[in-house]
Structures are given as C-alpha cells and as structure tokens.
LUMPASE-475444 format. One record per residue (C-alpha): residue in one letter; x, y, z. Coordinates in nm, 3 decimals. Layout:
N
  aa        x        y        z
   A        X        Y        Z
...
end
This chain:
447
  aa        x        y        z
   X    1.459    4.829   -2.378
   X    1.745    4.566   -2.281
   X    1.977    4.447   -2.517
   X    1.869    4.107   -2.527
   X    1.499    4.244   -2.604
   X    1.684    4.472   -2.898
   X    1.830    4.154   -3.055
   X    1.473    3.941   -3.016
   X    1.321    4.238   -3.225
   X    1.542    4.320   -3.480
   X    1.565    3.856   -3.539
   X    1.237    3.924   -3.573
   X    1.221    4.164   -3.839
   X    1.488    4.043   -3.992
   X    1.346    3.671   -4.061
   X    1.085    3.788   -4.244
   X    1.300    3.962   -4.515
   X    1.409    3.654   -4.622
   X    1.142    3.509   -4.842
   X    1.021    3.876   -4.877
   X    1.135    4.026   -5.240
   X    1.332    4.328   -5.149
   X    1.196    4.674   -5.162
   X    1.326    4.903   -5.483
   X    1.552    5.207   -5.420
   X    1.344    5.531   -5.476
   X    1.493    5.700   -5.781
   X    1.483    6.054   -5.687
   X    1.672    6.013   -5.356
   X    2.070    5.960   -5.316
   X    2.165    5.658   -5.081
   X    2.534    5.717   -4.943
   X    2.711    5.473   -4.785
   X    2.692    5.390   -4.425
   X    2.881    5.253   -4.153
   X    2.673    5.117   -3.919
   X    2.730    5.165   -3.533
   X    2.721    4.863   -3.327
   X    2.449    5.068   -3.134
   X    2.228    5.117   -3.438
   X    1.849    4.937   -3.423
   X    1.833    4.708   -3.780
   X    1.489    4.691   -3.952
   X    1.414    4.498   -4.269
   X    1.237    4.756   -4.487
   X    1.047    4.485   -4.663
   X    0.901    4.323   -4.374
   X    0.820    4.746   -4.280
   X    0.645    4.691   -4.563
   X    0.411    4.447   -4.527
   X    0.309    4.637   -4.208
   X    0.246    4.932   -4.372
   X    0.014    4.743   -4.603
   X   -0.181    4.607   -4.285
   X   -0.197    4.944   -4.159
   X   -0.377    5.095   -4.489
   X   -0.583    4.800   -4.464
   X   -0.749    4.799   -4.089
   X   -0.726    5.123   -4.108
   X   -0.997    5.124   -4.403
   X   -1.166    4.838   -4.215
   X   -1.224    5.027   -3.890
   X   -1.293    5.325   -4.104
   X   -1.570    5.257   -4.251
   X   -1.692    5.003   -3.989
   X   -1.743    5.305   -3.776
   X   -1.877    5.502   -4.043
   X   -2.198    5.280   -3.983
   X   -2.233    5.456   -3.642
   X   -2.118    5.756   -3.685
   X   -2.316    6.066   -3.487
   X   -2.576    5.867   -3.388
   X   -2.538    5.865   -2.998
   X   -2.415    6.134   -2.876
   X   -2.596    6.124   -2.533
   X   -2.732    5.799   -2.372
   X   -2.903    5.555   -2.384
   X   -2.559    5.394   -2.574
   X   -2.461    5.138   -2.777
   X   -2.432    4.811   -2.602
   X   -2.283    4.503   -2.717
   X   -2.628    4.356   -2.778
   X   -2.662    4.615   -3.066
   X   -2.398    4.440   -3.280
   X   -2.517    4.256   -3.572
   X   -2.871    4.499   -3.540
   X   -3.049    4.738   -3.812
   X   -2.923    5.059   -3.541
   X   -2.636    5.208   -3.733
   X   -2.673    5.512   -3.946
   X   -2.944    5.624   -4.157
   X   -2.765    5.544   -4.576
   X   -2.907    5.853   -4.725
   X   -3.189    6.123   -4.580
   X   -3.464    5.903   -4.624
   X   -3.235    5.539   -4.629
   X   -3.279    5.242   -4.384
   X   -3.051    5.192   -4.075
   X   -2.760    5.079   -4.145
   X   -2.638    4.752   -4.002
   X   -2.366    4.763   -3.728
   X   -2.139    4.528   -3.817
   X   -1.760    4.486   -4.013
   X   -1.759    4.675   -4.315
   X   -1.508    4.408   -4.538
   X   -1.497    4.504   -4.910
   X   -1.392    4.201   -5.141
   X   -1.130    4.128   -5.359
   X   -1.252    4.256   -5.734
   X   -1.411    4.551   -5.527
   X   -1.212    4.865   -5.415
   X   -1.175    5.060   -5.052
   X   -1.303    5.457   -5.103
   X   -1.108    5.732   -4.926
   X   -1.237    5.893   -4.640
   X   -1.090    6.176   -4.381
   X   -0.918    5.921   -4.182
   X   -0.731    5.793   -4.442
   X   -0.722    6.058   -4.763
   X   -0.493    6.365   -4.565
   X   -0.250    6.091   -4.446
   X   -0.229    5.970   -4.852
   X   -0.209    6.384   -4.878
   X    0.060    6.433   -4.647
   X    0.237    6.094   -4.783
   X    0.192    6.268   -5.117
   X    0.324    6.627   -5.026
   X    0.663    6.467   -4.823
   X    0.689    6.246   -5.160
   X    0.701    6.522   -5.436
   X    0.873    6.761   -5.249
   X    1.138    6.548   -5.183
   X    1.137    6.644   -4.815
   X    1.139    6.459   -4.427
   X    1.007    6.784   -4.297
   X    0.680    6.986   -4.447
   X    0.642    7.372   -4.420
   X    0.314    7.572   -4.370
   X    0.422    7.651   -4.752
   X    0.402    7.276   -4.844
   X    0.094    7.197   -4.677
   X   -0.089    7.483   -4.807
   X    0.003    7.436   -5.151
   X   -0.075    7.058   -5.142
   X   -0.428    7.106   -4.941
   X   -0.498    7.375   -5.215
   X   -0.438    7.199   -5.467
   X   -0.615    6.794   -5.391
   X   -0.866    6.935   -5.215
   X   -1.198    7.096   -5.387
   X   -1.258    7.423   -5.256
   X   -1.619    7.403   -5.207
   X   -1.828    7.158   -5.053
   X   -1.882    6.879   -5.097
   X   -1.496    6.827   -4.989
   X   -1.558    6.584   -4.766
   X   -1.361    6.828   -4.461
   X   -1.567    6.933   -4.134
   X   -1.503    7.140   -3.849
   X   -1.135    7.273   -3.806
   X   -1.027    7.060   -4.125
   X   -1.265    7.247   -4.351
   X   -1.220    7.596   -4.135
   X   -0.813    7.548   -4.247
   X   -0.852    7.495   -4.580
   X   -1.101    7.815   -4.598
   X   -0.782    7.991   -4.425
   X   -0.551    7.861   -4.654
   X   -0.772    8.007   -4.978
   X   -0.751    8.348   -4.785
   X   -0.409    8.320   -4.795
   X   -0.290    8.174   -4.416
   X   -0.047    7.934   -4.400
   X   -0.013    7.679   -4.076
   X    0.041    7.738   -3.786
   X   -0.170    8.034   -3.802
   X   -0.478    7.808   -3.930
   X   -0.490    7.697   -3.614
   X   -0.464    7.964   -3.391
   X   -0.804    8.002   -3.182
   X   -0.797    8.362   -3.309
   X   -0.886    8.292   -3.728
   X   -0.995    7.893   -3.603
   X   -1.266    7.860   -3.361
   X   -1.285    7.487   -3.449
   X   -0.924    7.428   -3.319
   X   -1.023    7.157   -3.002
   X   -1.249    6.949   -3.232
   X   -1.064    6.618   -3.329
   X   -0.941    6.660   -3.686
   X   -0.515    6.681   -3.632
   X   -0.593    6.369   -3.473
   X   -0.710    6.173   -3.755
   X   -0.495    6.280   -4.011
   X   -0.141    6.273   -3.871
   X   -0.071    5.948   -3.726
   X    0.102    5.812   -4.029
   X    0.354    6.074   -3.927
   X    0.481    5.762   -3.615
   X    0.509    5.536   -3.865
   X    0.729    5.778   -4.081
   X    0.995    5.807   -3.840
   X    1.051    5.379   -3.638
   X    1.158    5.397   -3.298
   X    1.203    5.779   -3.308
   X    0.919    5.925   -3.173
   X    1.185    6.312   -3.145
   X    1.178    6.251   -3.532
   X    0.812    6.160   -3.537
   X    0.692    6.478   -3.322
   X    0.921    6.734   -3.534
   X    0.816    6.554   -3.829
   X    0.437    6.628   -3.725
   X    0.440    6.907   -3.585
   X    0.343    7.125   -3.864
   X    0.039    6.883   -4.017
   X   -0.085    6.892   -3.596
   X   -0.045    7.268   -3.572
   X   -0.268    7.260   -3.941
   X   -0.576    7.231   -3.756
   X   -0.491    7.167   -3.374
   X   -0.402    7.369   -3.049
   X   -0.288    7.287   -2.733
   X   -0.506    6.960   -2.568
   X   -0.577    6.872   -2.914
   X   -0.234    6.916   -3.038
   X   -0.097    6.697   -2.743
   X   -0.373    6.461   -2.817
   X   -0.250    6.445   -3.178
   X    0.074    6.362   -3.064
   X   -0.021    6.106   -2.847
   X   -0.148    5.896   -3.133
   X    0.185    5.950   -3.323
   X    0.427    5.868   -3.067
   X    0.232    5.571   -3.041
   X    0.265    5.481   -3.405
   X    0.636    5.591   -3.390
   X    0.723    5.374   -3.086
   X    0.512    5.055   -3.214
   X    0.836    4.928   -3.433
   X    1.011    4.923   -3.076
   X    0.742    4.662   -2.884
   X    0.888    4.388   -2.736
   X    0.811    4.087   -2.943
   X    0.748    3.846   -2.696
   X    0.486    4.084   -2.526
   X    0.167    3.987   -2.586
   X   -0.040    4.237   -2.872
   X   -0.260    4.359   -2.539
   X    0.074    4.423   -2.350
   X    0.185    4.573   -2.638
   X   -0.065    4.860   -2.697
   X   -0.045    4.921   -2.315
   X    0.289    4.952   -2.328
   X    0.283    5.223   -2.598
   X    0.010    5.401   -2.415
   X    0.201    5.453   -2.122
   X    0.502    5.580   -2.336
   X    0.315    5.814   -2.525
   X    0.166    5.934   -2.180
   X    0.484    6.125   -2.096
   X    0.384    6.357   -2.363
   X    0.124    6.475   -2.194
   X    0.129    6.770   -1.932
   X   -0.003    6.654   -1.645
   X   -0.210    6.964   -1.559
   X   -0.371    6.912   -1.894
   X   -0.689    6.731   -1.931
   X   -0.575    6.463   -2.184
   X   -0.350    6.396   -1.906
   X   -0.599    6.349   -1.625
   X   -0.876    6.193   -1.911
   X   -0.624    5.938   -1.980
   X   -0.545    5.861   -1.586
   X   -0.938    5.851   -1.512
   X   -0.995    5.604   -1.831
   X   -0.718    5.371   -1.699
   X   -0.808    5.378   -1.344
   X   -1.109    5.277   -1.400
   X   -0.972    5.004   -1.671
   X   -0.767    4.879   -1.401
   X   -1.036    4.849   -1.136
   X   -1.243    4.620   -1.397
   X   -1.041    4.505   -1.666
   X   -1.285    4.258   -1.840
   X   -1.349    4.315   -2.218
   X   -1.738    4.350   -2.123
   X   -1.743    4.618   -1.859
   X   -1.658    4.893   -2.155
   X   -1.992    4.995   -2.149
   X   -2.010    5.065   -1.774
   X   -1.688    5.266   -1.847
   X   -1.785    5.471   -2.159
   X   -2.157    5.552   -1.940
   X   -1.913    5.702   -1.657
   X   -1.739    5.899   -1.924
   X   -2.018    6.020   -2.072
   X   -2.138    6.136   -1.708
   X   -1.818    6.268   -1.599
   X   -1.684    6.482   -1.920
   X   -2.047    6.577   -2.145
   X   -2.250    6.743   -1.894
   X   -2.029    6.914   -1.658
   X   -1.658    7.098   -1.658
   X   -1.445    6.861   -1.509
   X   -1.061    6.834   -1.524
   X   -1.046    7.132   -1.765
   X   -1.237    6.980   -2.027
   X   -1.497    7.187   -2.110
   X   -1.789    6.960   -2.371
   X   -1.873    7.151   -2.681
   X   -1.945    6.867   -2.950
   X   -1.999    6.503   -3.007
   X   -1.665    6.534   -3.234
   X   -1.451    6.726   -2.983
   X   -1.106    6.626   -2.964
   X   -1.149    6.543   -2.599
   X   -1.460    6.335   -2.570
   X   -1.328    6.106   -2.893
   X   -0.999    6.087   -2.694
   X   -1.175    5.962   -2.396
   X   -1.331    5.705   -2.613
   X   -1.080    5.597   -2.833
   X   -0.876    5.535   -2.484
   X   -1.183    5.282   -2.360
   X   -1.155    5.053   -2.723
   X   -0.806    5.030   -2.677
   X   -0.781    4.952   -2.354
   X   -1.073    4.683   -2.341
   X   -1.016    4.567   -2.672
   X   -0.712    4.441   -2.503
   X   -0.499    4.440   -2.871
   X   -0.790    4.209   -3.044
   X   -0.850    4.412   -3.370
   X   -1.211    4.333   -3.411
   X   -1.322    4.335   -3.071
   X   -1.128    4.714   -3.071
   X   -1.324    4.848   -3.381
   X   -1.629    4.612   -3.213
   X   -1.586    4.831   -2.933
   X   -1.520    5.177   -3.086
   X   -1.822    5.141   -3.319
   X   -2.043    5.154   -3.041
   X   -1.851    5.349   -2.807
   X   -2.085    5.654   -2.970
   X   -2.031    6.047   -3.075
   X   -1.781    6.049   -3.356
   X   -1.699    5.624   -3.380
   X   -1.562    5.650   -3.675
   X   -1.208    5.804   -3.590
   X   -1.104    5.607   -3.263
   X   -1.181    5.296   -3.479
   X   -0.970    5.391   -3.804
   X   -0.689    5.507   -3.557
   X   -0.646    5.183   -3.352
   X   -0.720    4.990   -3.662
   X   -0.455    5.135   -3.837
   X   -0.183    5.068   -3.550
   X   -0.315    4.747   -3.491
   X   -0.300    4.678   -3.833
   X    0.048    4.775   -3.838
   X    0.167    4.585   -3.529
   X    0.004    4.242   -3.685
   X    0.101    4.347   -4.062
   X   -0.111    4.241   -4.362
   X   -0.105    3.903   -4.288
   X   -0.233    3.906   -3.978
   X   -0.530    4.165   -4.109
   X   -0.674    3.877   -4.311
   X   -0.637    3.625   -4.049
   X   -0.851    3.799   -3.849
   X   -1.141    3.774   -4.134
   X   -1.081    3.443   -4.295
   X   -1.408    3.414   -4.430
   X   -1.368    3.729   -4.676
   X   -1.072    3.808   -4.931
   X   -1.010    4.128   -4.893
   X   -0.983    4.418   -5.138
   X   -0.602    4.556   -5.159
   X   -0.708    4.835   -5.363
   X   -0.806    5.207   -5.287
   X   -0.974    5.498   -5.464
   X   -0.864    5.821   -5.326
   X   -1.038    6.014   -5.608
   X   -1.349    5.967   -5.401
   X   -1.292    6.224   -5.194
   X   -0.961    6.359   -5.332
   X   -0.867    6.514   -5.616
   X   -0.571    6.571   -5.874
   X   -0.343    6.288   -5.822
   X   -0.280    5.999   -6.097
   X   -0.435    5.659   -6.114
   X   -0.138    5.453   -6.044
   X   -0.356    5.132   -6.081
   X   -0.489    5.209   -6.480
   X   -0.523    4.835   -6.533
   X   -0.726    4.778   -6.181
   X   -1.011    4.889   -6.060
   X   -0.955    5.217   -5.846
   X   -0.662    5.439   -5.841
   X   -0.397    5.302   -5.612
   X   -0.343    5.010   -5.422
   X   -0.204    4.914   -5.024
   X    0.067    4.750   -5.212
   X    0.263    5.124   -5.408
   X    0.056    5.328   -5.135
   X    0.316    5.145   -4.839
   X    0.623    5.122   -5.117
   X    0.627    5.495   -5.113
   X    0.581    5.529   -4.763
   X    0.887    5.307   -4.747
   X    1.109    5.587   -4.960
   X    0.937    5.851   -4.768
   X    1.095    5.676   -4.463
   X    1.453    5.563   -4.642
   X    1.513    5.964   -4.669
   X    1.391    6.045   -4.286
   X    1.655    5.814   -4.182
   X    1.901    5.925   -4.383
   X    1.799    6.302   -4.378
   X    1.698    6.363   -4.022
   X    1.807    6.029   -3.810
   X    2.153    6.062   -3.951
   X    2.135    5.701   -4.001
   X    2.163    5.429   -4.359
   X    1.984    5.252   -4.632
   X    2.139    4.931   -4.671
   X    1.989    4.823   -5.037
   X    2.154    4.521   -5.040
   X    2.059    4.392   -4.718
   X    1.704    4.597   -4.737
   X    1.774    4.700   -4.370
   X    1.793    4.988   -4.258
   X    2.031    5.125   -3.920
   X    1.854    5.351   -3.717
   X    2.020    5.532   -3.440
   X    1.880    5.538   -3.094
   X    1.756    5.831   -2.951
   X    1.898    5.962   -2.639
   X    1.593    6.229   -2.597
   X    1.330    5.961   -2.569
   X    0.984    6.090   -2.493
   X    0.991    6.458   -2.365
   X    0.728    6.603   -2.203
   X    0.478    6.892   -2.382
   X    0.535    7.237   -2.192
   X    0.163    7.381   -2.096
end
C-alpha cells in the first residue's frame, strides 16, 4: 500500500479516538516504553474497539440468521431470492413449524445466545487471556476445551469439532486431533468457523495472524481445510489494512485476492476460488448468485472435480464454495451478504456468521445498527448457553457478558501480540498502538 494510502488510514483511525474514551491498560500485562519507527502503521485501539464490538455483533446476526436455514437444502431445487420473507426455513423443534427466513435481530432488554460460530472464538479469546499468552499450545487448547466444554452431548460440537474434543478426553493433544489417522472428520468445515478471530488478533500482520492460528486450525483441520481456515484469517488480519477510500465491495475483493496467495494453486480451494470468481466476473450482478451457486452445486456435489471429492452438506469445501458466492455478490452490503448466504443452502449458517463478522468489523458497531434502524439491538451475550465454566461478567444484566468487555479483552489480548510477537508498542496515553510492517507479507501454503 502507498504511503499516501498509509497516512489516509491511519487519519482515519485516528479521528475517531478523539471523542472515543480511551481503552484501560490490562493489569496483568507490562507495557514498556516504545520508540516508534517512522515506518511503524498507528492504530487507535479505541476506535479497534468499536470494531470489534461490530464484529461480535453481525457476527451473532448472520449467525443465527442462517441458523433459520440451516441443512435444509443440500441438493436442488435451492433457495431463491423469492424464498426470503417465506415460512421455508428450518423446522423449530421435531414436530415445530418452518421457520421464517428472514434477519434474526434480538432487541435491546433481550440477550444474543452462543453458538459454534461464535462460543470457541470467546474460548480461544478466553484461553490466550488467562494464560497470559500471544501464542496457544496443544497443552492450552486441550486444557481449555476440557474444561468449558461438557463432555457429553448435548455440547453443542459436530463433526471434527466434537471428534477433537473426544481425542482430547483420551488424552491427544492438537495437532494430532487432527490428523486423518485418529480424525476422520478432518475436511468437514469446523477450523473454519472457529478461528477467524485469530486475523483480528494480530492488524495488518497476517505472518502473526497465521502463527498465531495455526495451532486452533490444526485442532480440527488438515490440509484444504486448514488452508481454507487460513484464508478466512488472513482476511480478518489484513481488513485493518483496506484502503479507506475503497469502496466496502472493493474492499472485501481486495482482501480476497490477498488471502488467495495462501492458497496452493494445485489445491482445490485454489481452483474453487478461481472457478467462483470467474464466473463472478462473467456476471457480476447481485441477482445472478443463484445461477452461480446451481453451477456449483453441479460442478463440486455430484462428481470429483478439481480434487474435491463431496462427502457432506457441511464439508469444508462445498461451504467454502458458498461462502465465496455471498461475498462476492453481496458486493460488501451486510444484509444482502447474510441475505445471500442464508439461502445459498447446505450448512448457511457458517458462511453467514463469517462474512458477518468481518463485515461487521470493517463497518464497526455503528455501522451494524445503521444497517437495521428499525430495531435496537441487543449488546449482550450468553455464552453459558452452550458453554460452560466461565463467570457472568454482566451480574447486574441480563446474560453473562456483553460486546462491550467481550472486545475490551480482545483489545489486551491484542496490546500483548504487539508487544510480544510484533516487537512493536502500546502507547496508553495516546491509545495507539505502532505496529511494524511486515516484510514477509502473504506467503504461500506448501502442498
């Protein structure tokens, strides 16, 4: 990115610290002082902040927005478009009605439950926080899994999420709960949905973000599914780097491409992603997604093609495929993304929460409740829905936790990566922080 570009951004985040209160030290962690480098990228923590929030909140929106569709087409006929607002979603209980398809928006006075696309990320938040730690071990993660997740069902895990844990209380520790030898479920989406928050952890520095990761992805994930996983956090890693005066469309795009160069190009995420833009590119309109998602279906469910070989409606592959059709139509518009996610079909629920979650972190909070003006939305979360053994940090509130502490620790979390592992300073004063470029940039998986 140019210089001048550099200086536009860092203006930018800079303006909004000042009528934002600044963001406390974190107690436990030592802040020495720092001479900047005249080279060193400047972001106001508190205005970090407030994009954390609108991360935790979209995300939770597009979560459970595509909850309401979750599993129900996994072949065609698909979801169209004309199925929005319509009685088609997901059957509430064995016996229940359909579901309606439409945004899930839980009010203020109400509270947002935890679900897997949001409760491991407050998990791995959780372990990095009480360890005091940039980096987790197998050790760490074990330890923590074991000990907020039940061991029995119903624990709210699936597939190679609830295979690890069963490792783990056997006595593996990651990587080796991932190996296809002890995890047969190691191709089928779930690194993906809990390890994004792992960009976020590490602005700009998407070398920090993958060695940060790496462990969480190789929890549950191998190979295409571990590049996959990476994908989505070099995206989240990179998205403090956009250029400001890029449109939010251009924007996304531009932080798909980038995240591309992960990706072998012998591997099929590689060639998925090529085929998915290619045929973006022929017909970019927002309503040609369905035309799109039918050729992906065609191309990648029934047949071997590219490497990919189909074994589930929640493979890592097929939900890559089409989380890479919402972004790209939904053309950085968060509701007509999660619009298009939710009916994308097989497992809608995790593309959504994904690109909900970066969208809601390249638009911040603000933006979030912009985009549904007629509802004011909840700020607070329950993670003891699914999760278990951590405090209520909200005792006067309904809930246990709230957007607001859940993105103040993720701000500490990040004052000691940048410190720790970027080499770079906490300016408390100032509530900036002076990040040093990378000269690695993007480096390409080996396959």
């Amino acid at each position: 990115m140019k210089t001048a570009k550099l200086l536009i951004l860092l203006a930018t985040f800079l303006v909004v610290n000042v009528s934002v209160k600044a963001i406390e030290p974190d107690k436990g962690l030592e802040y020495p002082e720092y001479s900047p480098s005249g080279d060193d990228l400047i972001i106001s923590r508190s205005a970090y902040h407030e994009k954390l929030k609108g991360f935790w909140l979209a995300e939770c929106i597009a979560n459970w927005t595509g909850l309401r569709t979750e599993g129900v087409k996994k072949t065609g006929p698909f979801y169209t478009d004309e199925d929005w607002g319509t009685k088609r979603g997901r059957r509430k209980g064995r016996n229940g009605e359909p579901q309606m398809i439409e945004f899930v928006l839980v009010p203020e006075g109400e509270v947002w439950g935890a679900d897997d696309d949001t409760d491991i990320e407050y998990i791995y938040q959780s372990i990095l926080d009480t360890n005091d730690t940039s980096v987790v071990s197998g050790e760490h993660i074990r330890d923590g899994w074991l000990k907020h997740i039940k061991h029995k069902e119903q624990n709210f895990l699936w597939v190679s999420n609830e295979k690890a844990l069963h490792l783990m209380i056997d006595g593996l520790v990651p990587p080796q709960t991932s190996m296809p030898e002890n995890n047969e479920h190691f191709d089928q989406i779930d690194a993906q949905l809990t390890t994004e928050i792992f960009g976020l952890f590490a602005p700009t520095r998407a070398d920090i973000a993958l060695k940060m990761s790496h462990m969480p992805i190789r929890t549950t994930a191998y190979r295409d599914a571990e590049w996959i996983a990476e994908f989505y956090v070099i995206m989240h890693a990179l998205a403090s780097s956009v250029d400001p005066d890029m449109s939010t469309h251009e924007q996304v795009m531009w932080l798909a491409e980038e995240a591309r160069g992960r990706l072998p190009n012998e591997s099929f995420p590689a060639k998925m992603y090529d085929f998915v833009k290619r045929e973006y590119e022929k017909n970019p309109d927002k309503d040609n997604w369905e035309a799109t998602r039918d050729y992906l279906n065609w191309r990648h469910t029934g047949q071997t093609i590219d490497g990919y070989n189909y074994r589930s409606w929640f493979d890592a592959g097929i939900n890559y495929g089409a989380s890479l059709i919402s972004l790209f139509y939904g053309q950085g518009d968060l509701k007509r993304t999660i619009k298009i996610g939710s009916l994308c079909g097989w497992d809608s629920d995790n593309p959504t929460a994904t690109w909900g979650g970066l969208l809601g972190f390249l638009i911040g909070e603000k933006g979030v409740d912009e985009a549904f003006p007629d509802v004011k939305l909840s700020k607070l979360y329950r993670i003891g829905r699914t999760r278990v053994n951590f405090p209520d940090r909200t005792p006067d509130q309904p809930g246990d936790d709230s957007f607001e502490l859940m993105s103040t620790r993720g701000i500490h979390v990040i004052d000691r990566v940048v410190i720790e592992e970027m080499g770079g300073g906490v300016d408390l004063e100032k509530d900036v922080w002076y990040i040093p470029r990378s000269t690695v940039g993007v480096v390409r998986a080996k396959y």
